[in-house]
C-alpha positions in Angstrom: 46.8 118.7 182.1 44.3 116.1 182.6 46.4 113.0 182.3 48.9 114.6 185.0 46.4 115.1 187.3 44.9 111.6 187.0 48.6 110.2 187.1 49.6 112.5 190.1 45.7 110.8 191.8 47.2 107.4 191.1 50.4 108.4 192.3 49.0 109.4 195.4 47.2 106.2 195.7 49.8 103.7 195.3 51.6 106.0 198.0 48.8 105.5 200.6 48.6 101.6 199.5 52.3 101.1 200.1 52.0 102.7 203.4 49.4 100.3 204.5 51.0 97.5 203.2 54.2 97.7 205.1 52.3 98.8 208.4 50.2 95.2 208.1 53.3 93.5 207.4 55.0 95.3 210.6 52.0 94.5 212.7 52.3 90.4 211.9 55.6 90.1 213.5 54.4 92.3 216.7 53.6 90.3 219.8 50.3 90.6 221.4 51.7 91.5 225.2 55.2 92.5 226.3 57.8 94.7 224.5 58.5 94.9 220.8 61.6 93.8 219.9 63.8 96.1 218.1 63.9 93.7 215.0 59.8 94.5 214.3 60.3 98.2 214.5 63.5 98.5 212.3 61.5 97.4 209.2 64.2 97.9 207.1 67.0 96.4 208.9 69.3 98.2 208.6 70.2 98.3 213.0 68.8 101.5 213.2 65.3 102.9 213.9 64.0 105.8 212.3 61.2 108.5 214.0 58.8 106.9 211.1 59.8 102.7 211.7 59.1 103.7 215.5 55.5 105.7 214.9 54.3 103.4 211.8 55.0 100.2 214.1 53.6 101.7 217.5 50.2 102.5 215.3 50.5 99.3 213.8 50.6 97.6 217.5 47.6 100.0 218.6 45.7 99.0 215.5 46.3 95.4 215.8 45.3 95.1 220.0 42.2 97.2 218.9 41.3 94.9 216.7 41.0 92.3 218.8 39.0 94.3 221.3 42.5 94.8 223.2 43.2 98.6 223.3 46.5 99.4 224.7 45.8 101.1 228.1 47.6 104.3 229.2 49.0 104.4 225.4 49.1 108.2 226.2 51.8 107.5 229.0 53.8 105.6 226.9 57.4 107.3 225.7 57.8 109.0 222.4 61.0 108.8 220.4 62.3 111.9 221.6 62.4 110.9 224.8 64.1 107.0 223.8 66.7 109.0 221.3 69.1 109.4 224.1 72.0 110.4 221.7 69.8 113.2 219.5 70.8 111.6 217.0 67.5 111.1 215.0 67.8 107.0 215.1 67.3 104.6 218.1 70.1 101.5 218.4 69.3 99.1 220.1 70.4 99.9 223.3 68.7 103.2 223.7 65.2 101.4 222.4 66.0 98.0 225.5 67.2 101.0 227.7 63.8 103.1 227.1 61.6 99.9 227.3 62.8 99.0 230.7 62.7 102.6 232.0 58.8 102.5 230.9 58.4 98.9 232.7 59.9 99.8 235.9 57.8 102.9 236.0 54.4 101.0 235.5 55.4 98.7 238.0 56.2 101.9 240.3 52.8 103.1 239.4 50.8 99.8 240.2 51.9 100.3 244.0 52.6 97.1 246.2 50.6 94.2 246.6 49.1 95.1 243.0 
């Protein structure tokens, strides 16, 4: 009983290392301003991003601008997946990610007002 417990604690440990892992990898192909391209959230490449590829490399993007004492403004504003998975169909393609991104853009350009 002991040994399963301390296998099922390393277990759990590699897990959370993993995790970390593949977010820091995500976060060194994510540009500093501007969109992310649809190749850095659809970590495993297969043309299609998962609910997790899409919240793993948004945090990954949040954690690297704070970092560098850059934290995403109105982060809270920003569109979940829900609202980018046009289709329902639990994965974004391409389109519906580029289509989603430039809704967002014209909108904070909408919000800035003229002149701005």
């Amino acid at each position: 009983m002991k040994n399963s417990l301390t296998i099922l604690k390393l277990s759990l440990v590699i897990v959370a290392s993993l995790s970390v892992v593949s977010t820091s990898l995500a976060a060194q192909n994510l540009p500093l301003r501007g969109p992310i391209p649809f190749s850095s959230f659809d970590i495993n490449a297969d043309g299609f991003i998962s609910e997790k590829e899409f919240n793993d490399t948004r945090a990954a993007r949040m954690t690297q601008k704070a970092s560098q004492g850059m934290p995403m403004r109105n982060a809270g504003n920003a569109p979940d997946f829900g609202m980018l998975d046009t289709d329902n169909d639990g994965k974004l393609t391409k389109i519906e990610l580029l289509e989603g991104q430039n809704k967002q853009m014209q909108k904070n350009r909408a919000n800035k007002g003229p002149g701005i």
